[in-house]
DRENMI-135367 format. One record per residue: residue in one letter; y, z negated, x negated of N, C-alpha, C in turn; residue number from 1. Coordinates in steps of 0.001 Angstrom, whole numbers, always signed. Layout:
// DRENMI-135367
resn->a | nc2->Y | nc3->Z | nc1->X | cac2->Y | cac3->Z | cac1->X | cc2->Y | cc3->Z | cc1->X | resi->NUM
...
//
This chain:
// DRENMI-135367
resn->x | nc2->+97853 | nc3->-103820 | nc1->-103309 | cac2->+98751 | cac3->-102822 | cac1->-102761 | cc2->+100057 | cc3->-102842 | cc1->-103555 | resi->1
resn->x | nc2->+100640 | nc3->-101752 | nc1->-103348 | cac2->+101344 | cac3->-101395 | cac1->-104794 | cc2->+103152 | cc3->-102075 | cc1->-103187 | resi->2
resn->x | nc2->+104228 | nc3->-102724 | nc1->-104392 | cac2->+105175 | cac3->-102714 | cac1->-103691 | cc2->+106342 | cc3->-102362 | cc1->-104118 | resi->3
resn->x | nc2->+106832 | nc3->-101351 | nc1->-103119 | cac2->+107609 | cac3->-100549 | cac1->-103227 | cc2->+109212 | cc3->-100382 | cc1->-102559 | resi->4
resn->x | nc2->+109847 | nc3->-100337 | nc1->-103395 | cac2->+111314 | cac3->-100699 | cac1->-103703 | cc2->+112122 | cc3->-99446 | cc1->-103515 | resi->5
resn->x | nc2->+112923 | nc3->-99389 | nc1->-102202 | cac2->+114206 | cac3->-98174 | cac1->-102238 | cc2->+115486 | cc3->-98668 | cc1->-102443 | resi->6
resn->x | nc2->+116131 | nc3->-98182 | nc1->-103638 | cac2->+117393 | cac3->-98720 | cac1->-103574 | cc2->+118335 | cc3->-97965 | cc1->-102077 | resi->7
resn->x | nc2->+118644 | nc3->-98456 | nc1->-101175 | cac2->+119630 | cac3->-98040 | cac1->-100222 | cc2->+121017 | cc3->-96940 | cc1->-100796 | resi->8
resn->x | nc2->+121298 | nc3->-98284 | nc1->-101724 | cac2->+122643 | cac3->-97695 | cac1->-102327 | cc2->+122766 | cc3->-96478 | cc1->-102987 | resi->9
resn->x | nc2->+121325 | nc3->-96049 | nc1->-103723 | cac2->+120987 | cac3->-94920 | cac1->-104329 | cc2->+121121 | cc3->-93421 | cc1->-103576 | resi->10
resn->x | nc2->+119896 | nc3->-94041 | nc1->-102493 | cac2->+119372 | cac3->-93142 | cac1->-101546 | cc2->+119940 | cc3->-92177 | cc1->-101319 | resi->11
resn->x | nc2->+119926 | nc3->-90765 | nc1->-101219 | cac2->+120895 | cac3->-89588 | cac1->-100773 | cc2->+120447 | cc3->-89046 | cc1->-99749 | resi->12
resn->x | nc2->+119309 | nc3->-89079 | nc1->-98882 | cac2->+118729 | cac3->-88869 | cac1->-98089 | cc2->+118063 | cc3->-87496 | cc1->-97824 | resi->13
resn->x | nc2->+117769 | nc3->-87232 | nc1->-99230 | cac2->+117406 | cac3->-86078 | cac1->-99645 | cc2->+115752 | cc3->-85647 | cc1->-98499 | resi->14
resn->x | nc2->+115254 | nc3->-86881 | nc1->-98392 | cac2->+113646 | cac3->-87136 | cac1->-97719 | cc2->+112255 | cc3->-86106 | cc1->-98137 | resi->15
resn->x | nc2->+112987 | nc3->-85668 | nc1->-99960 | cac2->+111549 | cac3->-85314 | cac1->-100675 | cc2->+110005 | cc3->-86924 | cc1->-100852 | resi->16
resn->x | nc2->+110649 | nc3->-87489 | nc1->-100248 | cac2->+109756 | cac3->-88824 | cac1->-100375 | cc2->+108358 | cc3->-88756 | cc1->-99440 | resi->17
resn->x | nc2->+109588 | nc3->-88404 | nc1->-98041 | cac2->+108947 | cac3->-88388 | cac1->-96701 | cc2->+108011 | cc3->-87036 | cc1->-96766 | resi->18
resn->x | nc2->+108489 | nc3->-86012 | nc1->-97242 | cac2->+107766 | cac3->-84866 | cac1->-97637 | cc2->+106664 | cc3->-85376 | cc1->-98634 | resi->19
resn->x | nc2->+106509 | nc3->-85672 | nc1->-99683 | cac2->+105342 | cac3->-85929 | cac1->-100326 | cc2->+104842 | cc3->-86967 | cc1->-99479 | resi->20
resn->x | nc2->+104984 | nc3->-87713 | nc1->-98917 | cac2->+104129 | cac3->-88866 | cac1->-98151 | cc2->+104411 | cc3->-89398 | cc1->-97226 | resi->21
resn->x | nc2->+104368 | nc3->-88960 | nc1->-95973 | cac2->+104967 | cac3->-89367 | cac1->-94793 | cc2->+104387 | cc3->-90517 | cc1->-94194 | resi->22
resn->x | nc2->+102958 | nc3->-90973 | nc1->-94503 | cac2->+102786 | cac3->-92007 | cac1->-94364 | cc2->+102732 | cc3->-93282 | cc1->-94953 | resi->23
resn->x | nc2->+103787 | nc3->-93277 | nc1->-95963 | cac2->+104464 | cac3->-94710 | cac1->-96523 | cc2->+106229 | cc3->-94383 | cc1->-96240 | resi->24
resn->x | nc2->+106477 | nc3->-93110 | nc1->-96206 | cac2->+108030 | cac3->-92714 | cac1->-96292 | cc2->+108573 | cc3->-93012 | cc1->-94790 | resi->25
resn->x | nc2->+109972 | nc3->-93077 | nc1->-94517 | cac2->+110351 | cac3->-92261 | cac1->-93434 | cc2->+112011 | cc3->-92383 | cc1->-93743 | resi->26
resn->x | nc2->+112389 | nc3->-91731 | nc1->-92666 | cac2->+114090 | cac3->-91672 | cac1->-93064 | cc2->+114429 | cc3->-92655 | cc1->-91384 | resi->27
resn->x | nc2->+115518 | nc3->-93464 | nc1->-92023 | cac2->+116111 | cac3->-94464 | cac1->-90786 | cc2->+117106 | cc3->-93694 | cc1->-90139 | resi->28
resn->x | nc2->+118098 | nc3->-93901 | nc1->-89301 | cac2->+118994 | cac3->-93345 | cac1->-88352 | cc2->+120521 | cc3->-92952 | cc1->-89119 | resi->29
resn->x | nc2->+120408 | nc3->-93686 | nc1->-90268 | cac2->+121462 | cac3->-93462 | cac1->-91297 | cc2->+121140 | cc3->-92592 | cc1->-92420 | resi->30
resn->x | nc2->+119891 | nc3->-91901 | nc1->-92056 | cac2->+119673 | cac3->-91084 | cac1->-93455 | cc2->+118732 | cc3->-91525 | cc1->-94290 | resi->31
resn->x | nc2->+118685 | nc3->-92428 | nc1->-94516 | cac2->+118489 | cac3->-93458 | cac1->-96189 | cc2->+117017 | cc3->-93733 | cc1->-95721 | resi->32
resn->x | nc2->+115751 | nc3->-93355 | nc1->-96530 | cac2->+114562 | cac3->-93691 | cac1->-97002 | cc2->+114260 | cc3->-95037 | cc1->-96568 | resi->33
resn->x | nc2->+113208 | nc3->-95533 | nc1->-96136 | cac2->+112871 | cac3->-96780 | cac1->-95693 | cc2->+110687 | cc3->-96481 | cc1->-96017 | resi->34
resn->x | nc2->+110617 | nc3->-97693 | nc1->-95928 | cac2->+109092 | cac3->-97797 | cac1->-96221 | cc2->+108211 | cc3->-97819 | cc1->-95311 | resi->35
resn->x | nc2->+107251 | nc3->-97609 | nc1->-94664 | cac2->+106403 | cac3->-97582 | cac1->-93379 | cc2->+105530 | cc3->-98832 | cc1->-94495 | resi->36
resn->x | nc2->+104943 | nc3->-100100 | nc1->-93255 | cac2->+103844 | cac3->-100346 | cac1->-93431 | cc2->+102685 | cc3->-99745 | cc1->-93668 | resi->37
resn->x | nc2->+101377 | nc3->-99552 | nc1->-94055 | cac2->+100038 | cac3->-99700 | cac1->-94268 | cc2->+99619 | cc3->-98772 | cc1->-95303 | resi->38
resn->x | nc2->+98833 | nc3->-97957 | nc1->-95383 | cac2->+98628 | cac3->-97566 | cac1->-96803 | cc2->+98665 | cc3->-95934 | cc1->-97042 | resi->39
resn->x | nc2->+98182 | nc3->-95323 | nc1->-98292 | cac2->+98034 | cac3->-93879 | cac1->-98432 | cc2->+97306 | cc3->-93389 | cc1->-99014 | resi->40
resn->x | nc2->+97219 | nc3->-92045 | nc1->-99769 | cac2->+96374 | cac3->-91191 | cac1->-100665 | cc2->+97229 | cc3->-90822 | cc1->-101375 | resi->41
resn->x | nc2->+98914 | nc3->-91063 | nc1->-101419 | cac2->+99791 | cac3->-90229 | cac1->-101500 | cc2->+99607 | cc3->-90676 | cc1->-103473 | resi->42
resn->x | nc2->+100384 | nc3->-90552 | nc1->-104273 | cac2->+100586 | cac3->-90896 | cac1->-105943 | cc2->+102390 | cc3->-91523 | cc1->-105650 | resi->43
resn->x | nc2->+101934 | nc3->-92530 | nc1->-105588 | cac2->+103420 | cac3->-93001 | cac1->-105084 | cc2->+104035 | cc3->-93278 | cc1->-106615 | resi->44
resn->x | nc2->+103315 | nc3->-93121 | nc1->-107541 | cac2->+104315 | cac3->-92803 | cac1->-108861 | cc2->+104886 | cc3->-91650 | cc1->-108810 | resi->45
resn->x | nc2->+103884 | nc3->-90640 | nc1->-108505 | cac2->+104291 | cac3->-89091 | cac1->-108584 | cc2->+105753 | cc3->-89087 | cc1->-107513 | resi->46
resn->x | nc2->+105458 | nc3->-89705 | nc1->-106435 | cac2->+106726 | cac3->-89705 | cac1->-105537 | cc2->+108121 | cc3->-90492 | cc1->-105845 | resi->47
resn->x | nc2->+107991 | nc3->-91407 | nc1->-106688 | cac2->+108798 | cac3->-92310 | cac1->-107564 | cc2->+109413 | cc3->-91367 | cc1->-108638 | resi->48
resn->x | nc2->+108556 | nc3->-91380 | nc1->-109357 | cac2->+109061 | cac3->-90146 | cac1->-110193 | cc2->+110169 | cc3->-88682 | cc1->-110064 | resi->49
resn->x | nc2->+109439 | nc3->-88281 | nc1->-108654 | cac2->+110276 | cac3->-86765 | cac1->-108138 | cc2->+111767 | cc3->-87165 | cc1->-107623 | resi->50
resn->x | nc2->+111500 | nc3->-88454 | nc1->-106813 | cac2->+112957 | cac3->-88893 | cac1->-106719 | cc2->+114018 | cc3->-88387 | cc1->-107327 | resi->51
resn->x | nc2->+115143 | nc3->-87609 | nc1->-106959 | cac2->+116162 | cac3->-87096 | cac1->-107971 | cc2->+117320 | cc3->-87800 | cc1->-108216 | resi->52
resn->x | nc2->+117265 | nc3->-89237 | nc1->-107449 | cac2->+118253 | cac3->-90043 | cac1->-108158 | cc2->+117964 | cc3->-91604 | cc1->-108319 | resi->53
resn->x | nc2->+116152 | nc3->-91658 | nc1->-108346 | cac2->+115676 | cac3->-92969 | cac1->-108933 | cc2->+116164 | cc3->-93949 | cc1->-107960 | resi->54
resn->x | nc2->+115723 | nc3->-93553 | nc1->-106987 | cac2->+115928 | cac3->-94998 | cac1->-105835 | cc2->+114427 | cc3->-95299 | cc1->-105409 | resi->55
resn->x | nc2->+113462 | nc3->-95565 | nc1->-105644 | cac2->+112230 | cac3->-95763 | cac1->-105707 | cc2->+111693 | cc3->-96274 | cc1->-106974 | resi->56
resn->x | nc2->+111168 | nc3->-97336 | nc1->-106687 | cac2->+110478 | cac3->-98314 | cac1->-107715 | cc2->+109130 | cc3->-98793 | cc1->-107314 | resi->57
resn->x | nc2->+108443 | nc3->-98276 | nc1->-107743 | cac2->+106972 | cac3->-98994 | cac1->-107726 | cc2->+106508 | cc3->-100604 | cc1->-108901 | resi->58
resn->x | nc2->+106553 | nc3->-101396 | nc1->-107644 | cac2->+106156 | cac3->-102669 | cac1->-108502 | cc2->+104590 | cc3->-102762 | cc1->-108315 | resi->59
//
């Protein structure tokens, strides 16, 4: 399983993340991107990638 890294500090809370993949994405009470446990179908590079200010890292 792939692990996956939001920078907070980055985050703009744009939630194109949560839109491409709502079941690894979600947005917390402050806005800012957070990770759901268990798994997807989603291309979590492709979603890494679209990020528009690179707060997502796929290790």
């Amino acid at each position: 399983m792939a692990n996956i890294v939001i920078d907070e500090n980055a985050c703009v809370g744009c939630a194109l993340c949560v839109n491409m993949c709502p079941d690894r994405f979600e947005m917390d009470e402050g806005g800012i991107a957070k990770v759901k446990n268990g798994t997807c179908d989603c291309d979590l590079a492709e979603v890494a990638t679209q990020c528009p200010v690179d707060a997502i890292t796929i290790q």
